[in-house]
C-alpha positions in Angstrom: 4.2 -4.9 -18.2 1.1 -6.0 -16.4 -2.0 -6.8 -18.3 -5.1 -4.5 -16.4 -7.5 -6.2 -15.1 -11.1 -5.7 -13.3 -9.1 -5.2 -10.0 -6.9 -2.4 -9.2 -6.0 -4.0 -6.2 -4.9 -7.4 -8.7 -3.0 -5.0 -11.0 -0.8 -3.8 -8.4 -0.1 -7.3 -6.5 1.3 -8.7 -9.7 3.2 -5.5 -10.8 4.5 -5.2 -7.1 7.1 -8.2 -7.5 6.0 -9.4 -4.0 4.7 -13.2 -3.1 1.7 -13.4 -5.3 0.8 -17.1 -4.6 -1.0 -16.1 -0.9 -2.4 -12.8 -0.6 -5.1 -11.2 1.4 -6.9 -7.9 0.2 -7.7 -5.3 3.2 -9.3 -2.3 0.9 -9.5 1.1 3.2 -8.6 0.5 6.6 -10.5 2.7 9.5 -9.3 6.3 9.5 -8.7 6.7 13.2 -9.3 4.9 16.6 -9.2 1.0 18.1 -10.7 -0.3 14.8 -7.1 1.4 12.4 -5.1 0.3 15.6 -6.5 -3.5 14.9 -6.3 -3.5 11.5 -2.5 -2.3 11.5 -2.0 -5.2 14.0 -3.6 -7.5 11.9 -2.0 -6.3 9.0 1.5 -6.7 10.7 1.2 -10.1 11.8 0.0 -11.2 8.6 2.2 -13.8 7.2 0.5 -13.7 3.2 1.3 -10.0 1.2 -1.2 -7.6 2.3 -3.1 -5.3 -0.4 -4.3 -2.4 0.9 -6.0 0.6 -0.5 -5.6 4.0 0.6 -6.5 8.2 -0.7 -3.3 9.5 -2.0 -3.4 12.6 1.2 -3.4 9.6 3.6 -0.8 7.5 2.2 2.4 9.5 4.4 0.5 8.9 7.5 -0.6 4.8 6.8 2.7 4.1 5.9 4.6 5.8 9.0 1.8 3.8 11.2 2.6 0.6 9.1 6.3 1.1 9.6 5.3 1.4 13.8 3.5 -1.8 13.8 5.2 -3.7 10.7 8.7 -2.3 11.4 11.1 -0.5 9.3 12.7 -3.2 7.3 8.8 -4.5 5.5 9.0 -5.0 2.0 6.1 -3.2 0.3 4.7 -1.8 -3.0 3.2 1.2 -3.8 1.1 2.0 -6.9 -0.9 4.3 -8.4 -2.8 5.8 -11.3 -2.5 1.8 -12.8 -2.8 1.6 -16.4 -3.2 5.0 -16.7 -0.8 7.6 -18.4 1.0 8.7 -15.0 1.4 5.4 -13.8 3.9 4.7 -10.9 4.9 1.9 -8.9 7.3 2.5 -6.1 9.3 -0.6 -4.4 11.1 -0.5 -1.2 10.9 -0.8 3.0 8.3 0.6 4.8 10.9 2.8 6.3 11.9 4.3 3.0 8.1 4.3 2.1 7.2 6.2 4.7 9.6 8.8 3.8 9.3 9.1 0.2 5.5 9.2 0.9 6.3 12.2 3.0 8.4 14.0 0.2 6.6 13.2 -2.0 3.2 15.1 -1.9 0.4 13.4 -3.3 -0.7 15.0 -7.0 -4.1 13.9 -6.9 -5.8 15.7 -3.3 -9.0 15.8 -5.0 -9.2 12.8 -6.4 -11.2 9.7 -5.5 -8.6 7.2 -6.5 -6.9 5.0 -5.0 -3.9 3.7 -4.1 -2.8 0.6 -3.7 -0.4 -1.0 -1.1 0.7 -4.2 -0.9 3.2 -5.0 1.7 4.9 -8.6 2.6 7.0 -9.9 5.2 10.8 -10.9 4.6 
């Protein structure tokens, strides 16, 4: 079990399982146009494990872009509600994010928290 800490983004990097020791933190990326297309980019050639934050309607539709620019086979992390009692961490490819993301429809619309992704190569 993970220890919380002042950083949800923290919490979910060491409960993901994925290379800790190098990590780079990306918060929100853009919602739309050249600055999201960038950042994907970015985040794709990125060679440390990527957190990410994202609003739980948006999560499908990041991780189907991620899988476009990161390709299907990405490790990554998903986790949400940290700490909290309806906590869930989710492990897999970005292809099989991407469609449990899509299944599974986001609980919290209204809510202003995030969720974190943290994604890694190999």
């Amino acid at each position: 079990e993970v220890v919380p800490g002042p950083s949800a983004g923290i919490t979910a990097l060491v409960a993901s399982g994925l290379p800790a020791g190098r990590f780079c933190f990306e918060g929100f990326l853009p919602r739309k146009g050249s600055g999201r297309a960038e950042r994907l980019v970015a985040v794709a050639a990125e060679q440390r494990t990527t957190v990410i934050y994202e609003a739980p309607h948006r999560l499908a539709r990041t991780l189907a872009d991620l899988e476009a620019v990161a390709g299907p086979h990405r490790r990554v992390a998903i986790a949400r509600e940290l700490t909290k009692l309806h906590e869930e961490i989710w492990r897999g490819t970005l292809h099989d994010a991407a469609v449990w993301a899509t299944a599974t429809a986001p609980r919290w619309r209204t809510c202003a928290t995030a969720t974190s992704v943290c994604c890694a190569r190999g």
